[in-house]
Predicted model as a PDB file, atoms N, CA, C, CB and O in Angstrom, pLDDT in the B-factor column:
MODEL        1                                                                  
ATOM      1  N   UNK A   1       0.832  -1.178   0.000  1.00 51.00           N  
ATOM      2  CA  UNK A   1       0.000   0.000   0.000  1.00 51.00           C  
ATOM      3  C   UNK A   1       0.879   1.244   0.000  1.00 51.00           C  
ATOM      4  CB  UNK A   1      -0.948  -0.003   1.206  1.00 51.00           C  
ATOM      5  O   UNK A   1       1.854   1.312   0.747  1.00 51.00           O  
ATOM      6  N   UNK A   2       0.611   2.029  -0.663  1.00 61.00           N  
ATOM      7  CA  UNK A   2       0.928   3.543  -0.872  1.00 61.00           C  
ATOM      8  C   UNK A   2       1.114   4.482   0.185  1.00 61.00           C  
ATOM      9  CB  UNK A   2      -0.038   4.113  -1.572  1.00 61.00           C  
ATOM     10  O   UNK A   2       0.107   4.673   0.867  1.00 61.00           O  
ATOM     11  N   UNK A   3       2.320   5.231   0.553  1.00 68.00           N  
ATOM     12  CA  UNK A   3       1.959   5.935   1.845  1.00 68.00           C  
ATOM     13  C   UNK A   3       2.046   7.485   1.207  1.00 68.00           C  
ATOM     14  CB  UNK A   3       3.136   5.564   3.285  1.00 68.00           C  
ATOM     15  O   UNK A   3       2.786   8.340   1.695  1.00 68.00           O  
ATOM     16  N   UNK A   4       1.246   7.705   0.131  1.00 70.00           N  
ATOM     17  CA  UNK A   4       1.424   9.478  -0.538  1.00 70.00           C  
ATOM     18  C   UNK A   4       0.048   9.519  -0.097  1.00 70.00           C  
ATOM     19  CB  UNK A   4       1.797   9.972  -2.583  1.00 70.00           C  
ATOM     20  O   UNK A   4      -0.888   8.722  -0.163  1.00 70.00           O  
ATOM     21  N   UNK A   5       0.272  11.244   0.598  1.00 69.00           N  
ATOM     22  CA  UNK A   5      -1.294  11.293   0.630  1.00 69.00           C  
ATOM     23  C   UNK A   5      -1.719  11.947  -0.793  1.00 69.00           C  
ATOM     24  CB  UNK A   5      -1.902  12.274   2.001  1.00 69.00           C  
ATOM     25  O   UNK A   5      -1.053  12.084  -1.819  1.00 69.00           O  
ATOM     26  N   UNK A   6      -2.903  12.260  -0.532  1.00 73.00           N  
ATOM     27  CA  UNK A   6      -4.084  12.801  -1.596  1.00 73.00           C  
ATOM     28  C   UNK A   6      -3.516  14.056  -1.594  1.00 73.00           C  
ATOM     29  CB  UNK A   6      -5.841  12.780  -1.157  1.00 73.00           C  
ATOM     30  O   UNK A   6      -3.084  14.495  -0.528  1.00 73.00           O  
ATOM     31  N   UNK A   7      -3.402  15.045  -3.118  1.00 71.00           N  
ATOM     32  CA  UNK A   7      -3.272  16.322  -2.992  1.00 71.00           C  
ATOM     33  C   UNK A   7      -4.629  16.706  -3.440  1.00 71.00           C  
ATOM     34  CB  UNK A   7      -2.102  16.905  -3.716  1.00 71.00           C  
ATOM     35  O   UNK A   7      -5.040  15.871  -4.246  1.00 71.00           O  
ATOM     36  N   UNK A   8      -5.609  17.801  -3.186  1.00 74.00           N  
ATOM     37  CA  UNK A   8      -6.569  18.104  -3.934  1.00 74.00           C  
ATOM     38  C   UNK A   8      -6.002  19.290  -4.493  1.00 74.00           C  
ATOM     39  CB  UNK A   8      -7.840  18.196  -3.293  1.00 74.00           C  
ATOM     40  O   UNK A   8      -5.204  20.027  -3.915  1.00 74.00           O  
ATOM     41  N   UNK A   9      -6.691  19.513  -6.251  1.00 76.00           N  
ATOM     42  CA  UNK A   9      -6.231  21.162  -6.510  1.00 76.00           C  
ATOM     43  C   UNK A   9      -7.559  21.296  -7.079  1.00 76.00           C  
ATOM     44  CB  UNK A   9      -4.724  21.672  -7.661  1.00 76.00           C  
ATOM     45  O   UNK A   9      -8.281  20.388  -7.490  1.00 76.00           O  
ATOM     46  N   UNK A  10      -7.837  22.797  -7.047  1.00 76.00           N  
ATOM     47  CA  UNK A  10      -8.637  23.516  -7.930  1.00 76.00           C  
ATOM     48  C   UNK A  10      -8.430  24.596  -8.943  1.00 76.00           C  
ATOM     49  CB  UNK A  10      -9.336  23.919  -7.294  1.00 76.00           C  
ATOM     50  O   UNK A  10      -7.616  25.358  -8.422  1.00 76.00           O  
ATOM     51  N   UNK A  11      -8.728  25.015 -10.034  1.00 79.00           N  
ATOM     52  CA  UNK A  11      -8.466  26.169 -10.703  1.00 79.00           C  
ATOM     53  C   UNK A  11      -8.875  27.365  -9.923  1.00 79.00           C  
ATOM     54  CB  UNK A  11      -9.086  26.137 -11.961  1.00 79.00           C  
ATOM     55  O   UNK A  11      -9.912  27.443  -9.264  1.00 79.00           O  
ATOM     56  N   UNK A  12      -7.830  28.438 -10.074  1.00 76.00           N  
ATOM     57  CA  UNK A  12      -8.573  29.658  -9.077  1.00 76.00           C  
ATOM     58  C   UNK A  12      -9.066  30.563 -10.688  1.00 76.00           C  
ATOM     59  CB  UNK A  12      -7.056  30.845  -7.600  1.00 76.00           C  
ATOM     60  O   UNK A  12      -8.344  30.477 -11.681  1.00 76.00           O  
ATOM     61  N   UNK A  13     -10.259  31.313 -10.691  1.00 77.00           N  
ATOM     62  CA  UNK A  13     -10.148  32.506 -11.589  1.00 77.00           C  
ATOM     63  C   UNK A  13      -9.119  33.275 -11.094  1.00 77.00           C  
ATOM     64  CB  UNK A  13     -11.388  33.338 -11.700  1.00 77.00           C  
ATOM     65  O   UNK A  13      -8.572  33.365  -9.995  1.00 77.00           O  
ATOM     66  N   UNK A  14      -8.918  34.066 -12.687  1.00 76.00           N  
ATOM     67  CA  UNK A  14      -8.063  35.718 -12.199  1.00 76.00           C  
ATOM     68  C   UNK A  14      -9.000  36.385 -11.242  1.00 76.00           C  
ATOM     69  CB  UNK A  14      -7.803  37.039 -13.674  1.00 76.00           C  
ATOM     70  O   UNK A  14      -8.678  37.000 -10.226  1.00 76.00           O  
ATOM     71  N   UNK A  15     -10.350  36.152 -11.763  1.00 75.00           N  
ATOM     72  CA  UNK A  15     -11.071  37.506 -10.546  1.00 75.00           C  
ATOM     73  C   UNK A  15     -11.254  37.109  -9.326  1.00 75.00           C  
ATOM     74  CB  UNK A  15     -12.627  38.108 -10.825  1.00 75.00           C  
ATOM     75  O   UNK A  15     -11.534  37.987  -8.510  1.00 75.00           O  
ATOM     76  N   UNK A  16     -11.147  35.646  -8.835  1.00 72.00           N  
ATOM     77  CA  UNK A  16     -10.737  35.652  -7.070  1.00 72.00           C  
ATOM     78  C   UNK A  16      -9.437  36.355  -7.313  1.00 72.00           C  
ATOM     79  CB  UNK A  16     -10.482  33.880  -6.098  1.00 72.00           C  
ATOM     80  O   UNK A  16      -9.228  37.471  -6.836  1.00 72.00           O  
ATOM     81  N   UNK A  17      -8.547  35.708  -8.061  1.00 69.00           N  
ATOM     82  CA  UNK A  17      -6.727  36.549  -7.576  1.00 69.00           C  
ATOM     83  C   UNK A  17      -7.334  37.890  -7.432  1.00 69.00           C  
ATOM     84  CB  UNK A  17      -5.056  36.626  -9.098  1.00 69.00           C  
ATOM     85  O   UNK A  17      -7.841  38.111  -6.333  1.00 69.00           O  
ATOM     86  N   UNK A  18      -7.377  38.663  -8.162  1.00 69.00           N  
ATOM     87  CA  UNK A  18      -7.932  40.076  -8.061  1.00 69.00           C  
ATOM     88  C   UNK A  18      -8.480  40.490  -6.458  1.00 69.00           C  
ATOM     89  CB  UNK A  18      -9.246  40.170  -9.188  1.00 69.00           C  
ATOM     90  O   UNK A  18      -8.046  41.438  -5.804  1.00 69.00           O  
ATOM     91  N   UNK A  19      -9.299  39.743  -6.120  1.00 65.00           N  
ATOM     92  CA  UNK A  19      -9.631  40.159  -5.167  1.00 65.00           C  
ATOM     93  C   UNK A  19      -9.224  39.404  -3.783  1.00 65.00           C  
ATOM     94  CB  UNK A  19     -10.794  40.309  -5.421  1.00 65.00           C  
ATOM     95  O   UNK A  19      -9.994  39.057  -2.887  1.00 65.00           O  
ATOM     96  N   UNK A  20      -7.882  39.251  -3.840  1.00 61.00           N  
ATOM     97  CA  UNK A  20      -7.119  39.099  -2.762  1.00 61.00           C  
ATOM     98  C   UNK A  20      -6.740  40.514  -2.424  1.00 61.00           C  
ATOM     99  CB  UNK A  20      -5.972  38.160  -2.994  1.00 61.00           C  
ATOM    100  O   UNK A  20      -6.429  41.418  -3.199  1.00 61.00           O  
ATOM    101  N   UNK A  21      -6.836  40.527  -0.983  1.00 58.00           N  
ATOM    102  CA  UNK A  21      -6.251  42.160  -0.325  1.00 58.00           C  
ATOM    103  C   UNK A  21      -4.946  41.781  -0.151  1.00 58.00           C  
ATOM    104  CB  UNK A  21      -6.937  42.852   1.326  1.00 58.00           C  
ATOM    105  O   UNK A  21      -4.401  42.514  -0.976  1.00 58.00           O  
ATOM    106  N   UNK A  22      -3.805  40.946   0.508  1.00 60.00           N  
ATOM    107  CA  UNK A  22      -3.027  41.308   1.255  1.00 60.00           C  
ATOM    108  C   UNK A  22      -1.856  40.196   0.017  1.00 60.00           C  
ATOM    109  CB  UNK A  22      -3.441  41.043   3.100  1.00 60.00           C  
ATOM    110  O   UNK A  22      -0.633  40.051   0.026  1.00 60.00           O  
ATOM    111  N   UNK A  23      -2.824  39.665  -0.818  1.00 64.00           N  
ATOM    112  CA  UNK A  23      -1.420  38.909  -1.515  1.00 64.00           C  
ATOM    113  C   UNK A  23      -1.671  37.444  -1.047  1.00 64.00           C  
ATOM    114  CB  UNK A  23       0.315  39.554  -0.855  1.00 64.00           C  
ATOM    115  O   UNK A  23      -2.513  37.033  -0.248  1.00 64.00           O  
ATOM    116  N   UNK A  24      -0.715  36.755  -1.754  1.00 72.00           N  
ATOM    117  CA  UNK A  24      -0.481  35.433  -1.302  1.00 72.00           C  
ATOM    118  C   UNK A  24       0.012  35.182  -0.392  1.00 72.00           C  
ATOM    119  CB  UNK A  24       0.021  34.811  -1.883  1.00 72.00           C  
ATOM    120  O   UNK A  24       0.812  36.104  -0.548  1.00 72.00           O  
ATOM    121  N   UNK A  25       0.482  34.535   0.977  1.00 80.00           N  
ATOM    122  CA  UNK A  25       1.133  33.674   1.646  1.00 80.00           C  
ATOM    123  C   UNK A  25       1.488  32.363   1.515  1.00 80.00           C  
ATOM    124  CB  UNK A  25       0.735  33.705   2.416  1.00 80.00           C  
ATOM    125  O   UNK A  25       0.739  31.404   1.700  1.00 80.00           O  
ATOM    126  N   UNK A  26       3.238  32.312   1.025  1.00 84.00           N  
ATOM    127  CA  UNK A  26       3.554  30.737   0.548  1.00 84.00           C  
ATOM    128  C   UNK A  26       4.481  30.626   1.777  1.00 84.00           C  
ATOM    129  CB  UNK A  26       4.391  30.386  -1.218  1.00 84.00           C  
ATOM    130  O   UNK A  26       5.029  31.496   2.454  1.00 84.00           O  
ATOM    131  N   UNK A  27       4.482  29.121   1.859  1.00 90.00           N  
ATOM    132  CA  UNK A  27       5.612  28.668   2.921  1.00 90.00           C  
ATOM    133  C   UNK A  27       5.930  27.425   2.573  1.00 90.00           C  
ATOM    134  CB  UNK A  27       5.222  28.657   4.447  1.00 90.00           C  
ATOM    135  O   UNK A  27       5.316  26.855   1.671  1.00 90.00           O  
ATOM    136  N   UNK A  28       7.175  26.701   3.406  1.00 92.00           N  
ATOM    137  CA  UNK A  28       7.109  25.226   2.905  1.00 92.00           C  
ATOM    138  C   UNK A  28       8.600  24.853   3.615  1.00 92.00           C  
ATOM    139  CB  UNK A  28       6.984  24.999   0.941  1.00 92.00           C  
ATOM    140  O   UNK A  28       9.032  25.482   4.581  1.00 92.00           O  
ATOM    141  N   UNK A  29       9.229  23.860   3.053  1.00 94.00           N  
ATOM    142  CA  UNK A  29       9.959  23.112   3.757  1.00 94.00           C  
ATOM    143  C   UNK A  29      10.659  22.261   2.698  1.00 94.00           C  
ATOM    144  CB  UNK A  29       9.183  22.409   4.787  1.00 94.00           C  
ATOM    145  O   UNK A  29      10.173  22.712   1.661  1.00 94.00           O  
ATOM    146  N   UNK A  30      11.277  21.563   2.442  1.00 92.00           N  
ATOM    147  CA  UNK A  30      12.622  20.762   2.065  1.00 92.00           C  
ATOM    148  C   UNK A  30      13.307  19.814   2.419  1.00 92.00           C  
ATOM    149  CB  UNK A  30      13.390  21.247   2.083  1.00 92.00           C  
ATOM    150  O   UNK A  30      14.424  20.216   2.743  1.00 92.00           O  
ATOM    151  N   UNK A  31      13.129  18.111   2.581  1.00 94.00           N  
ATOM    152  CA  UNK A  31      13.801  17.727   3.321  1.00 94.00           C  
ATOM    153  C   UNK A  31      14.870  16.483   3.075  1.00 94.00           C  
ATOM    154  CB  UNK A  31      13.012  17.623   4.123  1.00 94.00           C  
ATOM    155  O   UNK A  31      14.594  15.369   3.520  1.00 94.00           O  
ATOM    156  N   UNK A  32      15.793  16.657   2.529  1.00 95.00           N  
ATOM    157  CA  UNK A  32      16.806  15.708   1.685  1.00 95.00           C  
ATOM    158  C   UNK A  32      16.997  15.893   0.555  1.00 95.00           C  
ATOM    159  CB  UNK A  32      16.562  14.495   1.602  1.00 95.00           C  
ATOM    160  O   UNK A  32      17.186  14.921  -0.175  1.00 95.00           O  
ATOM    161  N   UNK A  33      17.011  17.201   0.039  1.00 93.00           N  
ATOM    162  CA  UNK A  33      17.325  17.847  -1.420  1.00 93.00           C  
ATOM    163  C   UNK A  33      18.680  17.200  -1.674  1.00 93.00           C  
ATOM    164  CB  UNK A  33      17.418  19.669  -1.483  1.00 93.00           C  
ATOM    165  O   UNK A  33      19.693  17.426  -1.011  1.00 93.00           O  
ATOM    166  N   UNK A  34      18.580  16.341  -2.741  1.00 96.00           N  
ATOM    167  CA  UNK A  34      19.928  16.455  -3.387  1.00 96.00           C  
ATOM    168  C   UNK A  34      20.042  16.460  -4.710  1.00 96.00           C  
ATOM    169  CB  UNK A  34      20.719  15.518  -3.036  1.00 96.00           C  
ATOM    170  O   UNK A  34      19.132  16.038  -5.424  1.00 96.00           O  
ATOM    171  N   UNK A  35      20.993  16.864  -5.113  1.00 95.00           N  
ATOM    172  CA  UNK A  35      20.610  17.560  -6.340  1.00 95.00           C  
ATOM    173  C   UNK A  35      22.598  17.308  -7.214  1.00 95.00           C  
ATOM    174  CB  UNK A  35      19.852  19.709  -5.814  1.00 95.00           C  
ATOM    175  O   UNK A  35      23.570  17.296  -6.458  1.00 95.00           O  
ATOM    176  N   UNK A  36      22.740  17.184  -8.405  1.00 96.00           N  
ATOM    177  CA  UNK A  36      23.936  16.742  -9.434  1.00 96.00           C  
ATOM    178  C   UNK A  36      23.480  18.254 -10.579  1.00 96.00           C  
ATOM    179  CB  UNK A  36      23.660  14.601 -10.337  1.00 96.00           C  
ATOM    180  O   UNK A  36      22.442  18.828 -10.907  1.00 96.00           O  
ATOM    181  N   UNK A  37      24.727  18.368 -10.824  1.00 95.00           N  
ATOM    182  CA  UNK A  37      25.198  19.288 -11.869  1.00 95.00           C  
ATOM    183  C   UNK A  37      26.435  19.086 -12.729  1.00 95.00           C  
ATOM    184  CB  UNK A  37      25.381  20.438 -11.279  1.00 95.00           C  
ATOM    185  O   UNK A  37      27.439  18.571 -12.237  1.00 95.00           O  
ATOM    186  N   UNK A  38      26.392  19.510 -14.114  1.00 95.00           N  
ATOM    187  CA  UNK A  38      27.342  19.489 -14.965  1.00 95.00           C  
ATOM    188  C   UNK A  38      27.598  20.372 -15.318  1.00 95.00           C  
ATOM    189  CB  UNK A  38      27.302  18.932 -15.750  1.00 95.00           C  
ATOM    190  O   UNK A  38      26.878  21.241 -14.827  1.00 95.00           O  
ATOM    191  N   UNK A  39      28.753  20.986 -16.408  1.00 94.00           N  
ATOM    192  CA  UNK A  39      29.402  22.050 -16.776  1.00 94.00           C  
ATOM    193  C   UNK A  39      28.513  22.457 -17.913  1.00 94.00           C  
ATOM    194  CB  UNK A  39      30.870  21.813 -17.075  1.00 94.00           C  
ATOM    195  O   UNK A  39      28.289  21.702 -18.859  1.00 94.00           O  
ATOM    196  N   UNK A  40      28.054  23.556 -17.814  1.00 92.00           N  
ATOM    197  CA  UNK A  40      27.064  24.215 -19.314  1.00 92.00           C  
ATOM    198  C   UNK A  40      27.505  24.858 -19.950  1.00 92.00           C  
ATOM    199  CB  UNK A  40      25.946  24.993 -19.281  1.00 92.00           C  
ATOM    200  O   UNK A  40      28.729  24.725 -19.959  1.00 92.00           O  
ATOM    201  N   UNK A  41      27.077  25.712 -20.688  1.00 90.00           N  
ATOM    202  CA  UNK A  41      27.597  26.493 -21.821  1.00 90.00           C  
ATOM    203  C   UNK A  41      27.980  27.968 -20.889  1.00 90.00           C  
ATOM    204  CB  UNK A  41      26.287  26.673 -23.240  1.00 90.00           C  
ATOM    205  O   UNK A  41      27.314  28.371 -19.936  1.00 90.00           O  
ATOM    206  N   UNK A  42      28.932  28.471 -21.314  1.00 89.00           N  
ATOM    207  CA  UNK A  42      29.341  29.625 -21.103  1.00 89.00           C  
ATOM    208  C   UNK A  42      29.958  29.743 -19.271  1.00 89.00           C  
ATOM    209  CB  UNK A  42      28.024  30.577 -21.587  1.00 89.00           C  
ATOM    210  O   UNK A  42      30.314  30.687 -18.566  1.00 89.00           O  
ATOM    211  N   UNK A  43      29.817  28.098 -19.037  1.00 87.00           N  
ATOM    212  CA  UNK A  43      30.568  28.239 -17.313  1.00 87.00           C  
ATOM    213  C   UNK A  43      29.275  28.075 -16.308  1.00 87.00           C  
ATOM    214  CB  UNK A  43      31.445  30.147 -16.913  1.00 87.00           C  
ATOM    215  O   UNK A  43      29.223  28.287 -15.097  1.00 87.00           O  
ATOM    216  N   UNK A  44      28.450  27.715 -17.033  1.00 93.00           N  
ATOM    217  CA  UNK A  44      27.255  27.920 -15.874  1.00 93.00           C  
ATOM    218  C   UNK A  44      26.758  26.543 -15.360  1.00 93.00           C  
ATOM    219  CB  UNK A  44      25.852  28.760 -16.512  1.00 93.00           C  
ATOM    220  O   UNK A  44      26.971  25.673 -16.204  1.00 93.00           O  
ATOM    221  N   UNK A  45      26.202  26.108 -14.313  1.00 94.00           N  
ATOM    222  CA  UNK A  45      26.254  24.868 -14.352  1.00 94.00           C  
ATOM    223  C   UNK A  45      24.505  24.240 -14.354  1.00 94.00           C  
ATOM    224  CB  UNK A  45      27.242  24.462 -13.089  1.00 94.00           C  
ATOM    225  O   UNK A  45      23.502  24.787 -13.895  1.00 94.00           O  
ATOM    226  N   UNK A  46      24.638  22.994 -15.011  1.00 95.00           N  
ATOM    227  CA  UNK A  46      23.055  22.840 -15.516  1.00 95.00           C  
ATOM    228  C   UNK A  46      22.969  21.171 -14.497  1.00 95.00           C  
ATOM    229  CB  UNK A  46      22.785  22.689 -17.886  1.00 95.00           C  
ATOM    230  O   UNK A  46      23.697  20.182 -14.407  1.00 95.00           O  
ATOM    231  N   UNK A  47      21.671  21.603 -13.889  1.00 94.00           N  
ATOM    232  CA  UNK A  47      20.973  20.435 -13.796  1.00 94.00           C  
ATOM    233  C   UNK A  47      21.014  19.282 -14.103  1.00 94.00           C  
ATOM    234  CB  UNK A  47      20.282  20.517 -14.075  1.00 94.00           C  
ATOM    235  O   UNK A  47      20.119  19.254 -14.948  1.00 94.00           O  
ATOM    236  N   UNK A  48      21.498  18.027 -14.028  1.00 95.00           N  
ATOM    237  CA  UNK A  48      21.098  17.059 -14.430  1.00 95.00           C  
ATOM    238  C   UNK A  48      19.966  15.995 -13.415  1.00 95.00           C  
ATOM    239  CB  UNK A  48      22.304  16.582 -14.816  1.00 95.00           C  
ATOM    240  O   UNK A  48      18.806  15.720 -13.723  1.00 95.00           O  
ATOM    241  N   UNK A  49      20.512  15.653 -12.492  1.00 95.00           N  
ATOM    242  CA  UNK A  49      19.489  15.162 -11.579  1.00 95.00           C  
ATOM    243  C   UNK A  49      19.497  15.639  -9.838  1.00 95.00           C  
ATOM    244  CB  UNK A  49      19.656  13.583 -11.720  1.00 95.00           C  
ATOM    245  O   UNK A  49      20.366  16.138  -9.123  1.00 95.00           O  
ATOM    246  N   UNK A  50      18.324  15.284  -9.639  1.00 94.00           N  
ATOM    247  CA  UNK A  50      17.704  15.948  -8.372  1.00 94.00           C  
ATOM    248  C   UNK A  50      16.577  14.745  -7.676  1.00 94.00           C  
ATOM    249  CB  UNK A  50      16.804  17.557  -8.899  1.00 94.00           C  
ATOM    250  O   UNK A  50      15.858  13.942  -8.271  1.00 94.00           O  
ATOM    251  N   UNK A  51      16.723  14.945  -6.424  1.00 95.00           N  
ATOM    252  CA  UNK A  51      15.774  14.210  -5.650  1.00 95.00           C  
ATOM    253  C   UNK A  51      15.634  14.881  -4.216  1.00 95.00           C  
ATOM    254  CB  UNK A  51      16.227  12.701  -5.556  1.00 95.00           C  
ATOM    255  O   UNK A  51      16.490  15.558  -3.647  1.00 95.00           O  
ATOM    256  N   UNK A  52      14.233  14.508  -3.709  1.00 93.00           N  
ATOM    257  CA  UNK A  52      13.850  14.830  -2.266  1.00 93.00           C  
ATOM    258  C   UNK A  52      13.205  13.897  -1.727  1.00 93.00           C  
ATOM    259  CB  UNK A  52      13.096  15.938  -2.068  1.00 93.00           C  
ATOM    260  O   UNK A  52      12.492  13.098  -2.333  1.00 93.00           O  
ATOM    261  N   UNK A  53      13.449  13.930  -0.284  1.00 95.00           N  
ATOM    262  CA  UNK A  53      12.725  13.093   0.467  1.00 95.00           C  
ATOM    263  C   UNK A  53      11.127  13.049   0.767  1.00 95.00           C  
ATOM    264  CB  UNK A  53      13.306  13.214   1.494  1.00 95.00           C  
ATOM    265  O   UNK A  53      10.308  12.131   0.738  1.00 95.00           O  
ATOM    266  N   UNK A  54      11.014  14.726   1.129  1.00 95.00           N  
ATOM    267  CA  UNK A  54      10.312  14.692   1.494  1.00 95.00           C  
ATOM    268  C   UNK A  54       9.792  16.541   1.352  1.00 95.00           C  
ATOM    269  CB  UNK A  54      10.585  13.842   2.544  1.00 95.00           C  
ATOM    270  O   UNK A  54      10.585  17.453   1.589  1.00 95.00           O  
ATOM    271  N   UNK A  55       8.292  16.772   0.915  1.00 91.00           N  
ATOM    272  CA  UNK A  55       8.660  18.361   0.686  1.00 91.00           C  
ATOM    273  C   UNK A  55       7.371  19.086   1.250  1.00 91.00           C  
ATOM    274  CB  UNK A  55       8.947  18.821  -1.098  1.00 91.00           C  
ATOM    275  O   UNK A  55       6.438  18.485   0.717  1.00 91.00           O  
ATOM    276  N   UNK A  56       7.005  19.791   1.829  1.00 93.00           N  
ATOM    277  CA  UNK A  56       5.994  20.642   2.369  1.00 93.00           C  
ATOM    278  C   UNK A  56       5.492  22.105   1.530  1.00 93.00           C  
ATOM    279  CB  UNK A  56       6.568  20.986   3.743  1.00 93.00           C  
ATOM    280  O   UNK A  56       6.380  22.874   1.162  1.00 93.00           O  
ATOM    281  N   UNK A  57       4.282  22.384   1.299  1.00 89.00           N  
ATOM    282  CA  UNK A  57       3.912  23.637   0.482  1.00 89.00           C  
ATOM    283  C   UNK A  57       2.895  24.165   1.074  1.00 89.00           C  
ATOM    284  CB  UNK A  57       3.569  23.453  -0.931  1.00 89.00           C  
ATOM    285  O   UNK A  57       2.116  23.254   1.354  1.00 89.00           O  
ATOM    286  N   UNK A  58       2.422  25.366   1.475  1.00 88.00           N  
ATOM    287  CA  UNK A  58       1.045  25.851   1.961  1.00 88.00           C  
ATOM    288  C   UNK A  58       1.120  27.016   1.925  1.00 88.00           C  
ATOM    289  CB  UNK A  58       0.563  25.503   3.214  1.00 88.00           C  
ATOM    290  O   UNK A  58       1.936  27.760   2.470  1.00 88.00           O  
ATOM    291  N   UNK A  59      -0.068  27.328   1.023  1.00 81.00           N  
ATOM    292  CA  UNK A  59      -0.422  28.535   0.273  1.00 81.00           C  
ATOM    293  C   UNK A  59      -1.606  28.884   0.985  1.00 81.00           C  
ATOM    294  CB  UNK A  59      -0.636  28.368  -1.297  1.00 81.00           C  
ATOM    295  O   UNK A  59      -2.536  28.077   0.968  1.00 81.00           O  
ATOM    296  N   UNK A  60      -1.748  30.195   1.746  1.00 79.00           N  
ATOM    297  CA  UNK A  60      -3.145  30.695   2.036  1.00 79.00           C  
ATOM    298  C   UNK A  60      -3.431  32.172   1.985  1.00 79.00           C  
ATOM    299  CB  UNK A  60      -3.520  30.269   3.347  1.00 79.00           C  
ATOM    300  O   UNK A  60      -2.481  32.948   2.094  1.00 79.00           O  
ATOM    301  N   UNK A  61      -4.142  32.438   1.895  1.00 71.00           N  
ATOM    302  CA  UNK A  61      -5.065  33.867   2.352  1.00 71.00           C  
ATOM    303  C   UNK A  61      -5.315  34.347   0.960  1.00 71.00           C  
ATOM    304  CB  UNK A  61      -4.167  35.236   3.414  1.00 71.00           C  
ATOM    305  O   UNK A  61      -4.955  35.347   0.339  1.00 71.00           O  
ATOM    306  N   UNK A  62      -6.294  32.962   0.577  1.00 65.00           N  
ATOM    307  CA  UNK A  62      -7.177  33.063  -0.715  1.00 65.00           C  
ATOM    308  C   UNK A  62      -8.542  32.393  -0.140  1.00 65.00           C  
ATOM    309  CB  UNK A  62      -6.471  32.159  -2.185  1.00 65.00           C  
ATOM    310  O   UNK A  62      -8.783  31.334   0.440  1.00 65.00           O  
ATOM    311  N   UNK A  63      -9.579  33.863  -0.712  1.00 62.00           N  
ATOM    312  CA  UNK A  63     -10.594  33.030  -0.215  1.00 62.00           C  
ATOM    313  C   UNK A  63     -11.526  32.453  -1.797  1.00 62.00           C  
ATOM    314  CB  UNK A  63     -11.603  34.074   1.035  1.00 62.00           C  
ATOM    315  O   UNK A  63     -11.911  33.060  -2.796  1.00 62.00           O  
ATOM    316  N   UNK A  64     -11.606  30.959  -1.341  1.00 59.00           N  
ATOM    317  CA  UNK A  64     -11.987  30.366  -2.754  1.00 59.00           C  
ATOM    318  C   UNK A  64     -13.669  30.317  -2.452  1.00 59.00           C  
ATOM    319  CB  UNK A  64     -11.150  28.604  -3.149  1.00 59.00           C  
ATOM    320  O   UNK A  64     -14.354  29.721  -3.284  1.00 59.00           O  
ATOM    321  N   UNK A  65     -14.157  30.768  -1.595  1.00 60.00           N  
ATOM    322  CA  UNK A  65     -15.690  30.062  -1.727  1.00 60.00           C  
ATOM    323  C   UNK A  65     -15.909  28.877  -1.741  1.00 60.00           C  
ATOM    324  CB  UNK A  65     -16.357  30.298  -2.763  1.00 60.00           C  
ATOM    325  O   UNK A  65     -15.032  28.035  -1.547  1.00 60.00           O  
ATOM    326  N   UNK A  66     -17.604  28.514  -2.067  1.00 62.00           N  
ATOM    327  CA  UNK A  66     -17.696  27.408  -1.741  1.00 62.00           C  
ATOM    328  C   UNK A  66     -17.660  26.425  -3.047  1.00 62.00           C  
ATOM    329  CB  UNK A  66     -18.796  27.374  -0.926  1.00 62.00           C  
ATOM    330  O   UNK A  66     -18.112  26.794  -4.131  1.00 62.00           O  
ATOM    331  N   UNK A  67     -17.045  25.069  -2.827  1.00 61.00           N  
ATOM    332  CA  UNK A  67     -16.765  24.225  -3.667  1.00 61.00           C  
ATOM    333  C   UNK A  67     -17.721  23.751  -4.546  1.00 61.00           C  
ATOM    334  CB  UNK A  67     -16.289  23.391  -3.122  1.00 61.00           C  
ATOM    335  O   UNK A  67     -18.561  23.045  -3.989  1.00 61.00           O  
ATOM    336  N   UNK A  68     -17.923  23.957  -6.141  1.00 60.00           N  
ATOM    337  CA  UNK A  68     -18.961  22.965  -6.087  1.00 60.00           C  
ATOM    338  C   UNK A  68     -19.022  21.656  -6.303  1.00 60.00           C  
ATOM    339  CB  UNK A  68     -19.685  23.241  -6.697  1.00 60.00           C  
ATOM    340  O   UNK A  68     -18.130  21.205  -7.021  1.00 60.00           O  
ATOM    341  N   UNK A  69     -19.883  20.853  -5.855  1.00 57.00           N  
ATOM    342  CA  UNK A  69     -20.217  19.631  -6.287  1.00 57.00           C  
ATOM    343  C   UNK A  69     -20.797  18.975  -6.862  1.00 57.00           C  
ATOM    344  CB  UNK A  69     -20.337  19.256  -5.936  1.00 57.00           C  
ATOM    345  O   UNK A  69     -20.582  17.764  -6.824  1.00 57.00           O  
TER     346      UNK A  69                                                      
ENDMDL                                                                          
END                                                                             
């Protein structure tokens, strides 16, 4: 058995964004980032692979109304 929980998402309109007063509030967390790089063009270094353990996100002070069903 699976131990991921459930994410739910919804589409927000632009006109809820709009009518946020104070903005978004994001926060979150990180936990066993590791991450490989190679040499890129011009000295810069590019991505190749990445992994996490474990990662946290929470976005609020949007008010979405009520859901429908």
């Amino acid at each position: 058995m699976s131990n991921i929980s459930r994410i739910e998402t919804r589409e927000i309109a632009d006109a809820e964004l709009d009518s946020v007063a104070g903005g978004l509030s994001v926060s979150g967390s990180v936990d066993g980032l590791t991450a490989k790089f190679a040499p890129g063009p011009n000295g810069l270094p590019v991505l190749t692979d990445a992994s996490v353990k474990s990662l946290s996100l929470t976005v609020s002070d949007i008010e979405l109304g009520p859901i429908a069903g």
